[in-house]
Backbone bond lengths (Angstrom), bond angles and torsions (degrees), N, CA, C in turn:
res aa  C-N    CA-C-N  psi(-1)  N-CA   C-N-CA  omega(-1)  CA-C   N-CA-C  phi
1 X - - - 1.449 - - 1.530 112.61 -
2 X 1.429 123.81 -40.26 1.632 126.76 -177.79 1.879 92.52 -64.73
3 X 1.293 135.49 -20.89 1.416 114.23 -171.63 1.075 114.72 -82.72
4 X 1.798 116.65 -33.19 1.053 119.18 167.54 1.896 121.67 -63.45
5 X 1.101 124.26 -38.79 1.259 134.85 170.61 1.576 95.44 -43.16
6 X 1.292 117.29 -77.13 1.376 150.91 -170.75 2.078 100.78 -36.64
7 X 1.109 110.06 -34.07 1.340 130.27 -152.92 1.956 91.42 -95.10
8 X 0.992 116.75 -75.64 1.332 137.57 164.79 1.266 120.24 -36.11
9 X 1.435 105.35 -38.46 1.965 100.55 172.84 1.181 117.01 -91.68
10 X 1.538 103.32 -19.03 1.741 112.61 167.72 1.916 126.04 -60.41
11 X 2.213 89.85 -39.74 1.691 94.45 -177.01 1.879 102.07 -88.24
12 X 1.390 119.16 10.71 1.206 105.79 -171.48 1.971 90.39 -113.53
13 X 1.057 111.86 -30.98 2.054 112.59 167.55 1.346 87.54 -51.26
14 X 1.545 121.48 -76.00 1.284 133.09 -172.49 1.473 131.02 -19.27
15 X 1.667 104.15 -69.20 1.487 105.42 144.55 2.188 135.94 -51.76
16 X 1.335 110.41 -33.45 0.796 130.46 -174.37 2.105 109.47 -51.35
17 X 1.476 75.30 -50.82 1.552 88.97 -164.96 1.764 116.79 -94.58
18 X 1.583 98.22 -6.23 1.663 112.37 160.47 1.318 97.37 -77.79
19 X 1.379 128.25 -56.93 1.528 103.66 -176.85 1.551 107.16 -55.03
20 X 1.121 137.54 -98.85 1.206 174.64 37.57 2.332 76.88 148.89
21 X 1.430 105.84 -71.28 1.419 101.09 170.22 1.230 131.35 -60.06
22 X 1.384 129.01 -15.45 1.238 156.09 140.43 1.506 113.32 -36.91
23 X 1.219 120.32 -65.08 1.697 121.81 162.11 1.431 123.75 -48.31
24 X 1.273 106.13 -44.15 1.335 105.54 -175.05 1.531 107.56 -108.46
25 X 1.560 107.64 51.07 1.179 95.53 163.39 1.495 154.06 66.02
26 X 1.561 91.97 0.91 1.587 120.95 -165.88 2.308 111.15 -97.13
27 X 0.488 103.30 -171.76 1.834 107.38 173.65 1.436 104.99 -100.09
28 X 1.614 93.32 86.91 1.979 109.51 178.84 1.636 114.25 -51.66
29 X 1.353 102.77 -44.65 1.481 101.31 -160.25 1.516 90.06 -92.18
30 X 1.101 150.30 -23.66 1.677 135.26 172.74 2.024 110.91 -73.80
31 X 1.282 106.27 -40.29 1.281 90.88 163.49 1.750 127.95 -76.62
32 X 1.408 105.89 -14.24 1.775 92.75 176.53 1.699 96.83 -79.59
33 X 1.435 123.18 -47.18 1.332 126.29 143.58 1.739 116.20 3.51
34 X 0.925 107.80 -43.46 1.718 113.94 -165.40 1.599 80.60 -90.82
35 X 1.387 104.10 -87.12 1.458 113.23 -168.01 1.548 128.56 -41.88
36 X 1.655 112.74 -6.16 1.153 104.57 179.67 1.604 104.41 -96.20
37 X 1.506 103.13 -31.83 2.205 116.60 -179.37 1.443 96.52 -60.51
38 X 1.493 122.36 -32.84 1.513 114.12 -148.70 1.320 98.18 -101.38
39 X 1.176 126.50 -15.96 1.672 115.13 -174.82 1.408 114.79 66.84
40 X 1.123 111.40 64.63 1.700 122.51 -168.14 1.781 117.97 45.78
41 X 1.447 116.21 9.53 1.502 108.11 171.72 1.566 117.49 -94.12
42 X 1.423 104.52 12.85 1.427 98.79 151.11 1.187 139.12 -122.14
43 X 1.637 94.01 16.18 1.538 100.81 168.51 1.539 137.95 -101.63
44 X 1.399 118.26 12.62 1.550 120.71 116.47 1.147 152.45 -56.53
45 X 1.681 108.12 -10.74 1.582 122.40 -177.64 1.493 84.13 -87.27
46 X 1.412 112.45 -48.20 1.873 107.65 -169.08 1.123 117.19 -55.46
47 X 1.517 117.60 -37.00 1.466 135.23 172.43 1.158 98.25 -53.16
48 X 1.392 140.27 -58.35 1.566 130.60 -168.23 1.245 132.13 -93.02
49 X 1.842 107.17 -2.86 1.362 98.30 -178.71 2.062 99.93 -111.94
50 X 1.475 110.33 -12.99 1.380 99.45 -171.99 1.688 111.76 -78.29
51 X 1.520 103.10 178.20 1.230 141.49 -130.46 1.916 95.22 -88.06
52 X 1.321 94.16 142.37 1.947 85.46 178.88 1.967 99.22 -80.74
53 X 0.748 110.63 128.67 2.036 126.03 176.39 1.334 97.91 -50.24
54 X 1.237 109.42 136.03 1.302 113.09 -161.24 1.727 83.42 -119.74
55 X 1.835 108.66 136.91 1.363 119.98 153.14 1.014 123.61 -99.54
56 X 2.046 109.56 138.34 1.403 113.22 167.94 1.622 117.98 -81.71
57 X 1.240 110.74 120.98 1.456 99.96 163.62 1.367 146.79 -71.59
């Protein structure tokens, strides 16, 4: 049961952070890329290296 948990919070970071790099303009599909090989250990690096969201006025 923890793999499945484990599995599910990984494809929902996963999705999370394709959008999320996607907004700001960044390479969507190489960072979910990270986050899907890494099992959520690269989604603190994403947290610290992406882009401030840019508003249109």
């Amino acid at each position: 049961m923890p793999f499945v948990f484990i599995f599910v919070v990984s494809i929902v970071a996963t999705y999370w952070t394709f959008k999320d790099a996607k907004s700001r303009g960044m390479n969507a599909q190489g960072w979910a890329l990270v986050i899907l090989l890494t099992s959520m250990l690269g989604l603190p690096i994403y947290l610290v290296v992406r882009r401030p969201k840019t508003t249109s006025a």
